[in-house]
N, CA and C of each residue as an Amber inpcrd file, in Angstrom:
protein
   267
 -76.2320000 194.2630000 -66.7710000 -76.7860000 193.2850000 -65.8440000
 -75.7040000 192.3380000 -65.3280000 -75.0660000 191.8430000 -66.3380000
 -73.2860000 190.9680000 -66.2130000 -72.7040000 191.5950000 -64.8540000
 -72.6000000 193.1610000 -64.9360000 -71.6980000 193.7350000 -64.2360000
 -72.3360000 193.8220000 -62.9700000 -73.6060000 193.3120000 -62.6020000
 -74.2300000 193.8700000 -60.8200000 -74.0230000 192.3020000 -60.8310000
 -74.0510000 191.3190000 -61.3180000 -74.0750000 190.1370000 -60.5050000
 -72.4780000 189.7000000 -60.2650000 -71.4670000 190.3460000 -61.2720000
 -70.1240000 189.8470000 -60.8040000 -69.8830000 190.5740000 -59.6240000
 -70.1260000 192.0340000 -59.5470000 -70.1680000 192.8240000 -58.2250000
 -70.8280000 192.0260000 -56.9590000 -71.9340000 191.2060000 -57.4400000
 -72.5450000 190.5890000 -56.1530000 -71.6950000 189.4290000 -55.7600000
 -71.4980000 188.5860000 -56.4520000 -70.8030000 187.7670000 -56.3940000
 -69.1860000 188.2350000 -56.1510000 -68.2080000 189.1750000 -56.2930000
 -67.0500000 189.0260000 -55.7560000 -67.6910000 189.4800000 -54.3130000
 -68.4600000 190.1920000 -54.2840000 -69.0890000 190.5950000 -52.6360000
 -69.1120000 189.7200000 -51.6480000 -69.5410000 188.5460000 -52.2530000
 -70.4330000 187.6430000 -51.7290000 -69.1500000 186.5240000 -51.1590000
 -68.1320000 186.3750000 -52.3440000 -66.8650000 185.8680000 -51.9760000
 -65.9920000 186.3990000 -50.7270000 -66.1860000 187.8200000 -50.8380000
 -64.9280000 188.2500000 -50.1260000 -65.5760000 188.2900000 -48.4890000
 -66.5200000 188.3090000 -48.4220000 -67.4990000 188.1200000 -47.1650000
 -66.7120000 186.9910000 -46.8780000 -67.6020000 185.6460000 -47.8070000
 -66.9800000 184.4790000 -47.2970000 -65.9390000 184.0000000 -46.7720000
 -64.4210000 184.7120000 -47.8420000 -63.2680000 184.9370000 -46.9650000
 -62.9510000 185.4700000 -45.8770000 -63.9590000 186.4880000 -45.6040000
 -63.4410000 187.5320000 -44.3000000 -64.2200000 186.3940000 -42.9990000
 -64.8990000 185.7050000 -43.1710000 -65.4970000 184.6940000 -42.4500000
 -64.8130000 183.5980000 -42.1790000 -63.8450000 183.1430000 -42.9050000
 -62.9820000 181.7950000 -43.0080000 -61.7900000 182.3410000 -42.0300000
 -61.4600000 183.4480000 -42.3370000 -60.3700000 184.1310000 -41.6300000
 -60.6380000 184.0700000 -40.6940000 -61.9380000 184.4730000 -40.1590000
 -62.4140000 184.8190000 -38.6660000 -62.3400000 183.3680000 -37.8990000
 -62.9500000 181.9830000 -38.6310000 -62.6390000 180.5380000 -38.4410000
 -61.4110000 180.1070000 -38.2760000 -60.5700000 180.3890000 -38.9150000
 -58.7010000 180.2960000 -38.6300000 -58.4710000 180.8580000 -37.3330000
 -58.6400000 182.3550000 -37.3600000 -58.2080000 182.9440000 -36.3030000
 -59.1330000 182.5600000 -34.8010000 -60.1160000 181.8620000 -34.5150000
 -60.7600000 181.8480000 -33.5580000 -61.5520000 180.4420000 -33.6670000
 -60.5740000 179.3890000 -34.3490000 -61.1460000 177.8740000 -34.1830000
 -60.9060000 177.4260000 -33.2060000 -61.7500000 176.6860000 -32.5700000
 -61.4290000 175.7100000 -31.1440000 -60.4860000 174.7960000 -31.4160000
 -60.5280000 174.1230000 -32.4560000 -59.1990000 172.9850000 -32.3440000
 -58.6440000 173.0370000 -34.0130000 -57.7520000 172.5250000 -34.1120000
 -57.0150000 172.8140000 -35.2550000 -57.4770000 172.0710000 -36.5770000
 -58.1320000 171.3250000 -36.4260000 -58.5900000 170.4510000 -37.4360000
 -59.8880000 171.6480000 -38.1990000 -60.1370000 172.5440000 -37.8790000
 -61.2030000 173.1090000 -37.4350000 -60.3700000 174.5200000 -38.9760000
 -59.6400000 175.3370000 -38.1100000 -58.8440000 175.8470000 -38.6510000
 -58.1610000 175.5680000 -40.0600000 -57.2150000 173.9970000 -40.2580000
 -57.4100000 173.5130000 -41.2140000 -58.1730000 173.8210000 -42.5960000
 -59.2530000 173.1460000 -41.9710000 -60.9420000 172.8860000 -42.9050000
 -60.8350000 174.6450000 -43.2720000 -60.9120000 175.6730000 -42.5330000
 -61.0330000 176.7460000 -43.0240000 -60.0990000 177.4150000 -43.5920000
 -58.9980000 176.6340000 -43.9220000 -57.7540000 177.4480000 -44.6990000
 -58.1670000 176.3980000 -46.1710000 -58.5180000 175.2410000 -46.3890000
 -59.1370000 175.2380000 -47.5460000 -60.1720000 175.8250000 -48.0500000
 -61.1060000 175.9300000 -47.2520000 -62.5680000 176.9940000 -47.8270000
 -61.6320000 178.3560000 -48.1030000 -60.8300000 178.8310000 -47.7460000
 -60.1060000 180.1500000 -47.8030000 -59.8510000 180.2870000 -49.3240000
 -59.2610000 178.8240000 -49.3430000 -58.5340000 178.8550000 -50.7900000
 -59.5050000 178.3660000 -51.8960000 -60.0070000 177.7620000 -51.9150000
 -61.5560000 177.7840000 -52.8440000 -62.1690000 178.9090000 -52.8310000
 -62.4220000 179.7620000 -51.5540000 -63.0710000 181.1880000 -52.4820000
 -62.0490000 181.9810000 -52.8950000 -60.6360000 181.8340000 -52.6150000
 -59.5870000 182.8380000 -53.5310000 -59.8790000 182.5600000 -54.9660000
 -59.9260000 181.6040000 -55.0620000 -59.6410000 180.8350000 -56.5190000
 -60.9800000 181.3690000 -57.0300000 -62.0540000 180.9300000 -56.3970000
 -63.3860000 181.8530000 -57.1330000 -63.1640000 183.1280000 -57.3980000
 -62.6320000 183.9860000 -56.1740000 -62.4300000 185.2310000 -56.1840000
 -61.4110000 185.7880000 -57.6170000 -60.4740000 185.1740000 -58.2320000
 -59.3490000 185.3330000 -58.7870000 -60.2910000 185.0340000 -60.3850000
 -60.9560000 184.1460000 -60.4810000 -61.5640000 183.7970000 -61.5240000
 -62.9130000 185.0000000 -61.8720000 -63.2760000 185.3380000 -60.4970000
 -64.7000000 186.5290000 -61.0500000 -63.5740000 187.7710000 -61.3440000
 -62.4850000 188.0300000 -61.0020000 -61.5470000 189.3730000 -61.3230000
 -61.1390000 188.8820000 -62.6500000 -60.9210000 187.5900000 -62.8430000
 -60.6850000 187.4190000 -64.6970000 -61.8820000 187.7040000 -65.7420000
 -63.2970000 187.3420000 -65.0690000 -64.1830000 187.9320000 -65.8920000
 -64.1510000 188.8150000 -65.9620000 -63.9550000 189.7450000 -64.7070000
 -64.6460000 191.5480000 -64.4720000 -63.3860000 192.1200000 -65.2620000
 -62.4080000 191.5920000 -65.3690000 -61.4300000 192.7010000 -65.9420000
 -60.9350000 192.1850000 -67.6110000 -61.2120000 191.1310000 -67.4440000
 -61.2010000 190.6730000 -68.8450000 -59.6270000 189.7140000 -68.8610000
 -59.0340000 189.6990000 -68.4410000 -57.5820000 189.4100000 -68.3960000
 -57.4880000 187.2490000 -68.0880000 -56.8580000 187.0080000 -69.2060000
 -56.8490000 185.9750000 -68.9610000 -55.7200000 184.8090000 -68.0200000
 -54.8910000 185.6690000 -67.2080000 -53.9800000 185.5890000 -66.7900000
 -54.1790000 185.1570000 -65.0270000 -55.3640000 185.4420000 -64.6240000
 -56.3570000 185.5620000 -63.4620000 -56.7670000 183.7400000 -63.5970000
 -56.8730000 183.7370000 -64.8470000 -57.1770000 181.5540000 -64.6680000
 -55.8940000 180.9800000 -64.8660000 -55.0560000 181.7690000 -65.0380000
 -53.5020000 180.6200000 -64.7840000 -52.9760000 180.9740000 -62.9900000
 -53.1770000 181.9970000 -62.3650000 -52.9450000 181.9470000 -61.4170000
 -54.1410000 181.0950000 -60.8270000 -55.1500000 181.2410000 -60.9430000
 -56.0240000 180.5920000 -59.8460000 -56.0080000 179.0010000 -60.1930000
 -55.0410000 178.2980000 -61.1630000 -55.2850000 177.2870000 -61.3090000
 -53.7410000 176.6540000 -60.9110000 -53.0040000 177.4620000 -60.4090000
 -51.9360000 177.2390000 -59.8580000 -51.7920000 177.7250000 -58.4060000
 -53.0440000 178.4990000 -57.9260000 -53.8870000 178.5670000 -56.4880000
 -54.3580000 177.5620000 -56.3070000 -54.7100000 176.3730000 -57.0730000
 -55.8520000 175.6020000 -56.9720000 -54.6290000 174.0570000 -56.4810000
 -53.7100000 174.2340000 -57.6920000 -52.8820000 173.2750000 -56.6010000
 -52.0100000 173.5000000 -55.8650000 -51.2030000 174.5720000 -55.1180000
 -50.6730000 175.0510000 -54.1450000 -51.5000000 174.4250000 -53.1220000
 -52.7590000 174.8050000 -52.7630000 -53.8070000 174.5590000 -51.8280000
 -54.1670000 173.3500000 -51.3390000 -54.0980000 172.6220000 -52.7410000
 -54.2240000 171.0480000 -52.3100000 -53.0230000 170.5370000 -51.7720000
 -51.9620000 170.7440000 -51.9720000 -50.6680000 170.2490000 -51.5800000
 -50.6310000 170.6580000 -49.8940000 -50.8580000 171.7390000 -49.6370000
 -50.8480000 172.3320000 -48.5380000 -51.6150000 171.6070000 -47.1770000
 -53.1870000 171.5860000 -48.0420000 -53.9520000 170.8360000 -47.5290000
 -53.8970000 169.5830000 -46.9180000 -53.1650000 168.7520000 -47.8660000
 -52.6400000 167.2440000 -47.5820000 -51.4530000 167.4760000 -46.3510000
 -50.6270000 168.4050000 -47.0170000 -49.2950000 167.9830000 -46.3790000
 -49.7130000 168.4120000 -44.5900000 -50.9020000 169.4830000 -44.3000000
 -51.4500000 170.1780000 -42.9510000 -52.1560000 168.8980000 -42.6380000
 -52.8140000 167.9250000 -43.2900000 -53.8910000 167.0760000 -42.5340000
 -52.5760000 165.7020000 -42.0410000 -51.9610000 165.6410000 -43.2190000
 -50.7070000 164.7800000 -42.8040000 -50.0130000 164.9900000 -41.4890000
 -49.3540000 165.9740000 -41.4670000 -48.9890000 166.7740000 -40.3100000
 -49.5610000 166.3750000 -39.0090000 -50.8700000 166.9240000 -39.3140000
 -51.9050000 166.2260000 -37.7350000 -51.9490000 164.9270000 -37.6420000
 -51.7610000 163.9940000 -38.7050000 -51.9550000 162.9750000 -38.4250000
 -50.6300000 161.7740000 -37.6500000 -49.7930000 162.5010000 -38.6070000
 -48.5160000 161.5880000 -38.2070000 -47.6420000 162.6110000 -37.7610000
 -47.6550000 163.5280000 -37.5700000 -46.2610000 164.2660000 -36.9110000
 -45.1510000 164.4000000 -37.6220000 -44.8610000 163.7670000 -39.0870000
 -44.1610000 164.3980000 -40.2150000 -44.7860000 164.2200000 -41.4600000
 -44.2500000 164.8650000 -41.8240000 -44.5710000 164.9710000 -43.4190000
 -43.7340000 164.3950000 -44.1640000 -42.7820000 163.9710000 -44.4000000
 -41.7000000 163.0300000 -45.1070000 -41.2420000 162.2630000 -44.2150000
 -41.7960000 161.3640000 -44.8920000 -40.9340000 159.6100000 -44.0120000
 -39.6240000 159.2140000 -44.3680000
């Protein structure tokens, strides 16, 4: 039973990603785009964590938790970016 709902659920993730992608690639304005390169990276990180259950490997939560702050850094330093036009003062 474990095994049809992780199947549903990485399903259900990788949809979501293939959807965020489609938001990146075809956002009206960039702020837009942005917003969907973090949702990108929140369902990787889900995604990376249901492949640590399904395969058993515990090595899947040290990457996704070093996905988890890559993303935020990224995040900041992209909203920074739009905001002020550099990123280091």
């Amino acid at each position: 039973m474990i095994t049809y709902a992780l199947i549903f659920c990485i399903g259900s993730f990788a949809l979501g990603l293939l959807l965020n992608l489609w938001r990146v690639v075809r956002g009206p304005r960039i702020s837009d785009r942005i917003l969907a390169l973090d949702t990108m990276t929140v369902n990787a990180i889900a995604l990376l964590i249901l492949l640590g259950f399904a395969l058993g490997s515990p090595i899947f939560f040290e990457v996704a938790m070093l996905f988890a702050l890559v993303g935020f850094v990224s995040t900041v330093s992209y909203c920074r970016f739009l905001l002020r036009g550099d990123i280091i003062e």
